[in-house]
C-alpha positions in Angstrom: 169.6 74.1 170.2 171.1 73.1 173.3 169.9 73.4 176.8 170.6 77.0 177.8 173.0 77.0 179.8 172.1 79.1 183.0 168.8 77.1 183.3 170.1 73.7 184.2 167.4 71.4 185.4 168.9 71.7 189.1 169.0 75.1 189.5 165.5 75.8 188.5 163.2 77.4 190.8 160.9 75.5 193.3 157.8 77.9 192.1 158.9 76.0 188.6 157.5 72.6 190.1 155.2 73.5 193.0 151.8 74.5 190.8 150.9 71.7 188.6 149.6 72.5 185.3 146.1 71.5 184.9 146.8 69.5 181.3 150.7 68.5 182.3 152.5 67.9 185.3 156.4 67.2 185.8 158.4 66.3 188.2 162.1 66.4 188.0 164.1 63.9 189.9 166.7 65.0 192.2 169.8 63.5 190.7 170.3 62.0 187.0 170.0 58.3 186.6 172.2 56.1 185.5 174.5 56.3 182.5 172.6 53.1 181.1 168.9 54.4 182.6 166.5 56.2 180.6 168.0 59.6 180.0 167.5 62.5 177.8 170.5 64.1 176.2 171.0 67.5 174.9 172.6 68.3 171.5 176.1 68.2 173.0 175.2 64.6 174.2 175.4 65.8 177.9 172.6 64.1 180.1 170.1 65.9 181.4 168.0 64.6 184.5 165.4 62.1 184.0 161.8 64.0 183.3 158.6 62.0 184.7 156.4 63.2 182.5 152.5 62.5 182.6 149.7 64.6 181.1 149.7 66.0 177.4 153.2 66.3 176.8 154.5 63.0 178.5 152.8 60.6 176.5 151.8 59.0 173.4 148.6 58.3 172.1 149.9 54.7 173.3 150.6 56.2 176.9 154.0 55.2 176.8 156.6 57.7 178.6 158.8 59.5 176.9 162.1 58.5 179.2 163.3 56.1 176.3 167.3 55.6 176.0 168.6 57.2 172.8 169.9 54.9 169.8 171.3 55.5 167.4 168.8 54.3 165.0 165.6 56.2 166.7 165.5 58.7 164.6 166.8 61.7 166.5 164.1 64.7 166.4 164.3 67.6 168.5 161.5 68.3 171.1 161.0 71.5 174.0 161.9 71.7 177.3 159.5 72.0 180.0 160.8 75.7 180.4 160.6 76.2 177.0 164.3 75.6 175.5 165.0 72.4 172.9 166.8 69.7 173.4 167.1 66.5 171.1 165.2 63.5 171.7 164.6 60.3 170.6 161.8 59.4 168.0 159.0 57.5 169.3 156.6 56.7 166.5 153.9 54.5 167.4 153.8 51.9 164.4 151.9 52.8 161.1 152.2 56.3 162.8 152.1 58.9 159.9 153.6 61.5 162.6 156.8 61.1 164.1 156.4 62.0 168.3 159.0 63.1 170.5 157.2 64.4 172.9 157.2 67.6 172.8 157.2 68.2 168.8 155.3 66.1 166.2 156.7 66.4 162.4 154.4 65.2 159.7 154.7 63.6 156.3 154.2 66.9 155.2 156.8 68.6 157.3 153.9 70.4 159.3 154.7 70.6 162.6 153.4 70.8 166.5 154.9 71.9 169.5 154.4 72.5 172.8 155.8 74.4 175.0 155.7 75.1 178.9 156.4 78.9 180.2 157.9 79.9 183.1 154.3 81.1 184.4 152.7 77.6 184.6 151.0 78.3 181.0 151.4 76.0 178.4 151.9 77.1 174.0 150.7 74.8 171.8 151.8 75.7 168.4 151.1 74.2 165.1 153.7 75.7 161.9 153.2 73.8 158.3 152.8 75.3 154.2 148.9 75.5 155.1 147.2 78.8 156.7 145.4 76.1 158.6 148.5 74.4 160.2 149.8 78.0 162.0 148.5 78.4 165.2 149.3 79.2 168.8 146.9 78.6 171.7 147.9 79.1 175.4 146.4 77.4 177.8 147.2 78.9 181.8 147.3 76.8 185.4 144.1 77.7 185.6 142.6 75.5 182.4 141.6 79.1 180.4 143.3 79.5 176.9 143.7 82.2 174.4 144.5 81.8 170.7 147.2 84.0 169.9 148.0 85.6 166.5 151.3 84.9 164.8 152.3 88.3 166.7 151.8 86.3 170.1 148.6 89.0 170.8 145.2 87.6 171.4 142.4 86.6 168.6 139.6 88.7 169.7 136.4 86.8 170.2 132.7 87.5 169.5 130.6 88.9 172.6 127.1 87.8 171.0 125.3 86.0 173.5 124.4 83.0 171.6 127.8 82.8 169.9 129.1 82.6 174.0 126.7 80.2 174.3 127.5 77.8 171.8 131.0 78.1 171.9 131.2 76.9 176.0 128.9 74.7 175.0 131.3 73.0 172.0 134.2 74.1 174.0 133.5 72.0 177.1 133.0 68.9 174.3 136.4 69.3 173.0 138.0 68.7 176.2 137.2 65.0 175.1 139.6 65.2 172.7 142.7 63.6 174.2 145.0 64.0 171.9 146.6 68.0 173.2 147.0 68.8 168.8 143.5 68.0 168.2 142.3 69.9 170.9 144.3 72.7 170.3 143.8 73.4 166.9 140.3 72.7 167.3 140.2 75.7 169.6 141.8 78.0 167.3 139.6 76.8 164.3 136.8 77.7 166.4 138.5 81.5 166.6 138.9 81.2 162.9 135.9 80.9 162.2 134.4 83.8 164.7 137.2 86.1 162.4 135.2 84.8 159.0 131.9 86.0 159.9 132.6 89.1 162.0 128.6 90.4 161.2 127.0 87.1 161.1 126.9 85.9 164.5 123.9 83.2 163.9 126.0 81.4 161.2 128.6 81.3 164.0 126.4 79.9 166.6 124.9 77.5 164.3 128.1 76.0 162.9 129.1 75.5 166.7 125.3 74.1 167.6 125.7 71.4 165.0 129.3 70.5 166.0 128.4 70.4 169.6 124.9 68.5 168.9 127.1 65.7 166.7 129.9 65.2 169.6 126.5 64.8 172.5 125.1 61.5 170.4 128.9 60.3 169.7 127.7 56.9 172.0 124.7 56.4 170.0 125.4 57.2 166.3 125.7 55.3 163.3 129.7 55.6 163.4 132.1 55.1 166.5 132.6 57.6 168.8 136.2 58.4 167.4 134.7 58.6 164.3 132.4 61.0 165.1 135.8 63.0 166.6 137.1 62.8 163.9 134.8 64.3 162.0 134.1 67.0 164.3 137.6 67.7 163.8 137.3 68.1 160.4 134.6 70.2 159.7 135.5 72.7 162.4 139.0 73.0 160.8 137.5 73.3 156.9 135.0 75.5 158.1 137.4 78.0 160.0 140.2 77.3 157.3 138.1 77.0 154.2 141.3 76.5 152.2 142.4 73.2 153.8 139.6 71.8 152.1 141.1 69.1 149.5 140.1 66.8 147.0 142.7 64.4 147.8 143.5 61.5 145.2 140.0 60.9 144.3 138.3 62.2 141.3 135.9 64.4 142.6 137.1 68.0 141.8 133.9 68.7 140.5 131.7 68.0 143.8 134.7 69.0 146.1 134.8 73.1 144.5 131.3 73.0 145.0 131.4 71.6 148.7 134.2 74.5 149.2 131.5 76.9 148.2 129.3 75.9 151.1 132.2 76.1 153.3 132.8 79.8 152.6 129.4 80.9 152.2 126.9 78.9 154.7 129.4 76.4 156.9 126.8 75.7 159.1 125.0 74.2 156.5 128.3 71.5 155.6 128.0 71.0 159.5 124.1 70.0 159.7 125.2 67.4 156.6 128.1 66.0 159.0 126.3 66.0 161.5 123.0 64.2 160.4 125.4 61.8 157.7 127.4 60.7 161.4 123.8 60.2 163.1 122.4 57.6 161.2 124.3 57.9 158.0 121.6 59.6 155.5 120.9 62.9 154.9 117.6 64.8 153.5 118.1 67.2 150.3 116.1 70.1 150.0 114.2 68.6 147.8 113.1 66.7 150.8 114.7 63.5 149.5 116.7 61.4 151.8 120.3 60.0 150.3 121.8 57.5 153.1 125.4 56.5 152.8 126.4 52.7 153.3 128.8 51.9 155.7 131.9 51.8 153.1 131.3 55.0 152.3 130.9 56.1 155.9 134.3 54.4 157.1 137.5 56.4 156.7 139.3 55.5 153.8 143.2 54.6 153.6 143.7 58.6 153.2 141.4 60.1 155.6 142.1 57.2 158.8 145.8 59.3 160.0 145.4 61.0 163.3 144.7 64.4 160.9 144.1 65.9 157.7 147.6 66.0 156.1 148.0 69.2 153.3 146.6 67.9 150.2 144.5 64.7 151.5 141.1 64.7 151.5 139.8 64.6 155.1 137.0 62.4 156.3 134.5 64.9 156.5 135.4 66.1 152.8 134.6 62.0 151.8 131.5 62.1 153.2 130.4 65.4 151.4 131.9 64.1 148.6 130.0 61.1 148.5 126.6 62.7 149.3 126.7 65.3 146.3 127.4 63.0 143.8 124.6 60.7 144.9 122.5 64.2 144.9 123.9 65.3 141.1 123.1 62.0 140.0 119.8 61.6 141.8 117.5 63.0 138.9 119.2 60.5 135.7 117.2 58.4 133.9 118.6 54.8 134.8 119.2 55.2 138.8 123.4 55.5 139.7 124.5 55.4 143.4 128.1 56.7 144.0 129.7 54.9 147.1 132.7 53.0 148.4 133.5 49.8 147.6 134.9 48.0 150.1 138.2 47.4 148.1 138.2 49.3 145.1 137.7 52.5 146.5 134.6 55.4 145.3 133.0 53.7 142.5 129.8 54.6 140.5 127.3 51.6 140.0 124.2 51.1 137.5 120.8 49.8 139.1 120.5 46.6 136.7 117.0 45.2 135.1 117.1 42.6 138.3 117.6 45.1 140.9 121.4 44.5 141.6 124.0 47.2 141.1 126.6 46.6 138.5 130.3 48.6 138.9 130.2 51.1 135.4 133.4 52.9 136.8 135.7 55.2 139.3 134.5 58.3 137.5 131.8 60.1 138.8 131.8 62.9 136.0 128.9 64.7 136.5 127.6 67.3 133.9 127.4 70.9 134.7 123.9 70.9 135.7 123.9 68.2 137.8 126.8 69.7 139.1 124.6 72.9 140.0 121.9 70.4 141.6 123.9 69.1 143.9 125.0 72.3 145.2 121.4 73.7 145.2 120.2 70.2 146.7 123.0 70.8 149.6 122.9 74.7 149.9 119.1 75.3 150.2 117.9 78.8 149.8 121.4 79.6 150.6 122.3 78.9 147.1 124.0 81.5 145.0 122.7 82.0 141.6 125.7 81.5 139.7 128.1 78.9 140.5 130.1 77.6 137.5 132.2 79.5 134.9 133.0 77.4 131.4 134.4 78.2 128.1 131.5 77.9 125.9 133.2 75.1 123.5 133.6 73.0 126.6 129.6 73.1 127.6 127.2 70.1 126.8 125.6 70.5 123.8 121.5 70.9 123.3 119.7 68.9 120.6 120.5 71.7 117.9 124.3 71.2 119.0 124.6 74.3 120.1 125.7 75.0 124.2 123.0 74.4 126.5 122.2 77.4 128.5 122.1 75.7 132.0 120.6 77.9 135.3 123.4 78.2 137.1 126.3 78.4 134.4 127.9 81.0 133.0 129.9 80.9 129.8 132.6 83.0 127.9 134.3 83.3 124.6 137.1 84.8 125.0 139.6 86.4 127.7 138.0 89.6 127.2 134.4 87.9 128.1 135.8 85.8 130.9 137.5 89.4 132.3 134.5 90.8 132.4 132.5 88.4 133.9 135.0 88.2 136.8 134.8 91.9 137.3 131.3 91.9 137.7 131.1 88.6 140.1 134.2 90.7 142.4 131.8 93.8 142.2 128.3 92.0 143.4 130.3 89.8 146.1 129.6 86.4 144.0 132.3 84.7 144.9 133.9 82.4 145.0 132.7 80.1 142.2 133.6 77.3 139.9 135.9 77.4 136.5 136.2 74.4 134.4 140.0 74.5 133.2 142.1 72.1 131.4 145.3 71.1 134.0 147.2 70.0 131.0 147.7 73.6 129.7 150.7 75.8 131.1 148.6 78.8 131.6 147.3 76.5 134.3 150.2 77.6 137.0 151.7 80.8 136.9 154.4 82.0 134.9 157.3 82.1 137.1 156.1 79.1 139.0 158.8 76.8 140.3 159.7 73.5 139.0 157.8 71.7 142.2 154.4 73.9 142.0 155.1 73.2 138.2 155.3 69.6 138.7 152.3 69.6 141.3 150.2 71.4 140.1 149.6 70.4 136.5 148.3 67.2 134.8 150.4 64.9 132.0 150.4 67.2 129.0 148.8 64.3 126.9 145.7 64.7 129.3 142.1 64.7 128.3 140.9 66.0 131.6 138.7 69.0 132.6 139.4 69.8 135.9 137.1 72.1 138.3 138.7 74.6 140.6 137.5 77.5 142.4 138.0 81.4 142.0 138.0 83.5 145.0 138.4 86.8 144.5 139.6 88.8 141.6 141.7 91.9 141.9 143.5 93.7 139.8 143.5 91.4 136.9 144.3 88.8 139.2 142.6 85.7 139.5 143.1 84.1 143.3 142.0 80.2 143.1 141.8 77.3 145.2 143.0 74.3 143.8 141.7 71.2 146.0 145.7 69.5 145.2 147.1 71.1 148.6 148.0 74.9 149.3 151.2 75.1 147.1 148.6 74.9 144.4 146.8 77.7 145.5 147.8 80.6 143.8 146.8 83.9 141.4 146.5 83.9 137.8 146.1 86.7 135.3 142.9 86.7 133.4 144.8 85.3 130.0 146.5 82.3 131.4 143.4 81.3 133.2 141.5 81.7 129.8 144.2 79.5 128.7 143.9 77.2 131.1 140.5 76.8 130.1 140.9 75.5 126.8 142.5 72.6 124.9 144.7 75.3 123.1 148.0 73.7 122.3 146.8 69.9 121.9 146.9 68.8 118.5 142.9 67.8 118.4 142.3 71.1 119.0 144.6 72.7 116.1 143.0 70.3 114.0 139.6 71.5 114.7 140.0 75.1 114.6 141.7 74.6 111.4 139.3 72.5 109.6 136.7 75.3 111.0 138.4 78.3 109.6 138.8 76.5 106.4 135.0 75.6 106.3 136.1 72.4 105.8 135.3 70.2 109.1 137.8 67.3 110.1 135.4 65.0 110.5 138.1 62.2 112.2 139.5 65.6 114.8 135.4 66.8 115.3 133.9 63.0 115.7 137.6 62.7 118.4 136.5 65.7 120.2 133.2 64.9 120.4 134.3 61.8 121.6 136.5 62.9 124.8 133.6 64.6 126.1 131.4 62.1 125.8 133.3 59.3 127.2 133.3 61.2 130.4 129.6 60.5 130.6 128.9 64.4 129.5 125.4 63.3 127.6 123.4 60.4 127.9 122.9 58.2 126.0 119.8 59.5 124.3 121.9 63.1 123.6 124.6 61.1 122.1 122.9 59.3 119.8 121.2 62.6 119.0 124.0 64.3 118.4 125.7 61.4 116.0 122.2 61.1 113.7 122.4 65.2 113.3 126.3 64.8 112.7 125.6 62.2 110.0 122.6 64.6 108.2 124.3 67.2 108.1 127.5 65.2 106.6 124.2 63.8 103.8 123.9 67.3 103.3 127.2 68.3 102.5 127.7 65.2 100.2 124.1 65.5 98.4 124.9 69.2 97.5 128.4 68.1 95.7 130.7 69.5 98.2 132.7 66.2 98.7 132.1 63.8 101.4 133.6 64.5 104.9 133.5 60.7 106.4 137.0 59.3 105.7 137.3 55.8 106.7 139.5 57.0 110.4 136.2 59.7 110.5 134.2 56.2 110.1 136.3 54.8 112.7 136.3 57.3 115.1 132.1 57.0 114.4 131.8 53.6 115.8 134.5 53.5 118.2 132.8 56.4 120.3 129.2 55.5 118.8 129.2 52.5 121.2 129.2 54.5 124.4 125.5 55.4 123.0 122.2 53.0 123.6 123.9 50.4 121.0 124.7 47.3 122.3 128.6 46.9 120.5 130.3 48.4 117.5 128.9 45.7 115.6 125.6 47.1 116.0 126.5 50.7 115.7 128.6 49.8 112.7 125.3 48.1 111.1 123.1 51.6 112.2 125.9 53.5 110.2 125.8 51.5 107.2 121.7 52.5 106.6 122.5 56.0 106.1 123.4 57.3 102.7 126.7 59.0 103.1 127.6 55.4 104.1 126.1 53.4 101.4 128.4 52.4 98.3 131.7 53.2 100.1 134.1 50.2 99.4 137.0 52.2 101.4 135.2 51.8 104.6 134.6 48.5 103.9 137.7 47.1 106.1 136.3 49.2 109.0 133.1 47.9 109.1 134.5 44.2 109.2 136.7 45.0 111.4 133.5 45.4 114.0 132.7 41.9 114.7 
């Protein structure tokens, strides 16, 4: 859009320029410079008088000024007017920059947006537009340094009048003046409305949320991260908090702790603040177990996803990595051998073993936690804020106990069946226990929505060939709709009917799982498709080691059984196979060994067809 015409920059009024603004100041020089001096340019490529700009809108994080010549190469944008009219303007993008600035209008990687604007009475609109709920926002701030946070009808957010709510909100709002950058500070304003507008009859959990923030950005010289760190983070929380749905896993698989951390958010965010804020103090954190988890300092620097100037749609944000981190470490914080989930310092989140010498040994990126240590490390986190039911699974996907039968965990519910799962959901809607967490299969199509377009279709489902459980969350349920959050960015947040999520909960449709059911309904078991099955869930760490080699020795007596009443024998040599090849992730040292276990036991004893197999494990 071109510079209107009846407001040229010469004809505008001397009230325009006599009251500087109290975050921005302009002055406007008398005549235009030179053809070959630092000019803007409108669209029509007419020059428009040099604009000494200082303050929020004149400068880069860099501080330089935005009076650079256009080029042809500089990656044209368009940015506002001082009076509130766009002209184009050249791109000035400090380097590894994932914004590009112009001044007056930001445009990130994922085309979200920020703008400012400056009225014609002195105020100034600070407006953030993206795919995200959290990236729309408008907050005007007058002469006089007061702001509002305006809906998206341009009418004020109304605020809470609780005295301690005031309180604490001055109090956070006088820290986020600290913030230089005018985005950060803006949207950290209307987060802070956001979240008033969540709890509208809980005003401690307001005034908490806000103490902790504030009491995080006071020690910001003397914590165990740097002050823009600690910023940062502040950022972050205040933003998932009042926009629970930005909360994203990012590429890191941690779906699992990440839908339980989005939980907290919803339900107690002043309790995700108190973790921030004690993790950025000295970097540990005490359970409510009264155990105290402290993070290294890999796992307390911003990764290559969280270090942009903000949260993109879909990353994981720096806050997010910390919670991440810290509920692992608390799921994990009751196994057998000891595991400590951190960053490595180039390999990204890994999961080590303590070893017999006291070292740590790398055993993988994959934190996998089972369902119940899952539930721990919400309950560890939450406190007596905990809900009592948190995860939703279809029953064939559930660890098994040592009869091989589901385990009935505290905190898990499963189903059978769609009808099952329907009801479940209709009671949770009616006792106000959401949200919570569903174990679902990404791979299946009932995982997106029936008329979902190719990009959400591409998005927001995994390879078809995939193994993978992944957890996401359910927020409410109306009308036989099913309204998730799925931590892979806000086009992937969406409602499903109760059958496709039932669907998507399942491995109905792989070939593994065909096999099975068939070889059920025939009552005669595919040993090779049961043993493979078994197998996939296993090798996500879903039992340890002891259950596994439970489950294996009642597999192979109850196969004895079969064979010692006549009824054939079910071990074919690829059953055999499939034995060792998954039989080693149990306390056995290699195949060879497991191979020589297998050999002892009757139905194994005699059979020259599985002899190939068994040399074949050296």
């Amino acid at each position: 859009m071109a510079l209107h015409p009846t407001d040229s920059a010469k004809d505008l009024p001397d009230q325009a320029v006599a009251k500087p603004h109290a975050d921005f100041q302009r002055y406007i020089s008398e005549k235009p410079k030179a053809a070959n001096g630092p000019v803007l340019a409108d669209s029509a490529g007419l020059a428009v008088p040099k604009l000494q700009l200082t303050g929020d809108l004149g400068q880069t994080p860099s501080g330089t000024l935005l009076t650079q010549p256009r080029g042809d190469d500089s990656g044209v944008k368009s940015m506002l007017h001082p009076i509130g009219f766009s002209i184009d303007a050249p791109l000035i993008a400090p380097k590894e920059s994932q914004y590009g600035e112009t001044g007056g209008k930001r445009t990130y990687k994922d085309d979200s947006t920020f703008q400012q604007v400056m009225k014609r009475d002195g105020s100034i609109e600070y407006i953030g537009h993206g795919k995200s709920a959290g990236d729309e926002y408008r907050v005007r701030v007058n002469s006089d340094g007061t702001y509002k946070v305006l809906d998206a009808s341009g009418k004020e957010v109304p605020r809470t009048s609780d005295e301690d709510v005031v309180r604490e909100r001055t109090r956070l709002d006088e820290l986020a003046k600290g913030f230089a950058d005018p985005e950060l500070r803006s949207r950290f304003r209307a987060d802070m409305a956001r979240l008033e507008g969540r709890f509208p009859t809980n005003s401690q959990e307001i005034a908490q949320t806000f103490s902790n923030i504030a009491s995080m950005l006071e020690r910001r010289g003397s914590s165990a991260v740097p002050p823009e760190t600690v910023d940062r983070l502040a950022q972050d929380i205040m933003h998932e908090t009042g926009v629970c749905d930005s909360h994203d896993q990012g590429a890191h698989n941690t779906c699992d702790v990440s839908s339980a951390a989005y939980v907290i958010m919803v339900d107690s965010p002043s309790v995700v603040a108190k973790a921030i804020r004690d993790l950025a103090g000295d970097g540990s954190f005490k359970l409510a177990n009264g155990k105290v988890l402290t993070m290294d300092e890999h796992s307390l620097n911003p990764d290559s996803e969280s270090a942009g100037l903000r949260k993109l749609d879909g990353a994981r944000s720096l806050a997010s990595q910390y919670l991440d981190v810290l509920m692992v470490n608390a799921g994990v914080s009751e196994r057998k051998e000891q595991f400590v989930f951190r960053n490595h310092e180039t390999d990204g989140e890994q999961l080590f073993q303590k070893q017999p010498d006291g070292s740590f040994k790398v055993v993988g990126n994959k934190q996998d936690l089972h369902e119940d240590e899952v539930v721990r490390a919400y309950r560890l986190l939450a406190g007596d804020r905990a809900k009592k039911d948190l995860i939703l699974v279809q029953v064939d996907n559930v660890d098994l106990d040592e009869n091989l039968q589901p385990k009935k965990i505290d905190g898990v519910l499963t189903f059978r069946n769609a009808d099952e799962l329907r009801e479940i959901l209709a009671r949770k809607q009616k006792e106000g226990g959401f949200p919570m967490i569903i174990i679902t299969k990404p791979s299946q199509p009932g995982f997106r929505p029936a008329d979902a377009d190719s990009t959400v279709a591409k998005s927001c489902t995994a390879d078809p060939k995939s193994l993978s459980f992944h957890a996401i969350v359910i927020k409410s349920f109306e009308d036989g709709i099913a309204l998730i959050h799925n931590q892979w960015g806000s086009r992937c947040n969406y409602g499903l009917p109760v059958d496709r999520l039932y669907n998507a909960s399942i491995d109905r449709g792989s070939e593994l799982y065909e096999r099975v059911e068939e070889g059920r309904r025939k009552n005669v078991p595919d040993m090779e498709a049961e043993i493979e099955q078994y197998g996939n869930i296993a090798k996500f760490a879903k039992f340890a080691s002891g259950d596994q080699r439970k489950f294996y020795e009642e597999l192979i007596s109850k196969a004895e059984e079969r064979f010692n009443s006549g009824s054939g024998n079910l071990f074919t040599p690829a059953a055999y196979g499939a034995l060792v090849d998954y039989g080693v992730r149990m306390d056995f040292a290699d195949r060879q060994q497991f191979a020589e276990f297998l050999r002892r036991q009757k139905v194994f004893q005699n059979r020259p067809d599985i002899a190939d197999v068994i040399g074949d494990t050296s």
